[in-house]
C-alpha positions, 0 to 999 in steps of 0.5 A: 550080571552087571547092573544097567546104567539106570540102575546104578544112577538109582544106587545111592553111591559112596567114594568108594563106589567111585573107585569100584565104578571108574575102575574096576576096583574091588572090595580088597582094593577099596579097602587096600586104598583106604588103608593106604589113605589113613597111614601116616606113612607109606606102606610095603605090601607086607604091612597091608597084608598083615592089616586085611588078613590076607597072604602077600600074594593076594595083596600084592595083585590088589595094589597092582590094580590101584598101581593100574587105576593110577591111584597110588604110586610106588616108591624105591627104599634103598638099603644103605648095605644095598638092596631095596623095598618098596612102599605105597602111598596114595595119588593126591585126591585132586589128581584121582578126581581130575583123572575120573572127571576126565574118564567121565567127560570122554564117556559122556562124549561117547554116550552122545555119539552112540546116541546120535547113532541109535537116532540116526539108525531107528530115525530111518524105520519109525513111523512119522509121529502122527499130528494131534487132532484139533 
């Protein structure tokens, strides 16, 4: 069962719990990206699944949630014999904060138009309030 909004606003939350709440993201993803954040250099897949000890598989359909989520991106290595690979690296910090700022901004203008609605709706078929006596 999914938390309620108020329950998550009592939850103490972390920048990881950023990426889990405005994205989806999971707990192979969150730590896919950490790892991706600490590298000196990019990463292929390969080097990701050798660090959290999963198959290539399962790894790549993480990255492909953080590809998604628009928090990494993907470069092409070509071979100079031909071929390719790719490698990962994370998005610029301010570019993810902008981008979640912006999910906010456009969820908080939702939340007050279904607020204005419920208050339109229920406004209808309440009680008047009753004045204090004097």
């Amino acid at each position: 069962m999914n938390p309620s909004l108020a329950e998550m606003l009592q939850t103490e939350m972390d920048c990881d719990g950023l990426l889990e709440c405005f994205h989806g993201l999971k707990s192979l993803d969150r730590r896919c990206f950490r790892l991706l954040v600490e590298a000196d250099s990019p990463l292929t897949v390969d080097d990701l699944a050798a660090s959290v000890d999963r198959e290539r598989s399962t790894v790549y359909r993480s990255v492909q949630r953080l590809l998604e989520a628009g928090v990494i991106k993907k470069e092409q290595i070509n071979y100079e014999q031909g071929g390719y690979y790719h490698v990962y690296k994370p998005v610029a910090p301010e570019i993810i904060r902008d981008d979640m700022q912006r999910l906010l901004n456009d969820w908080y203008a939702e939340m007050g138009q279904l607020l204005q609605q419920f208050e339109d709706e229920f406004d209808e078929k309440a009680e008047p309030p009753v004045a204090p006596e004097p």
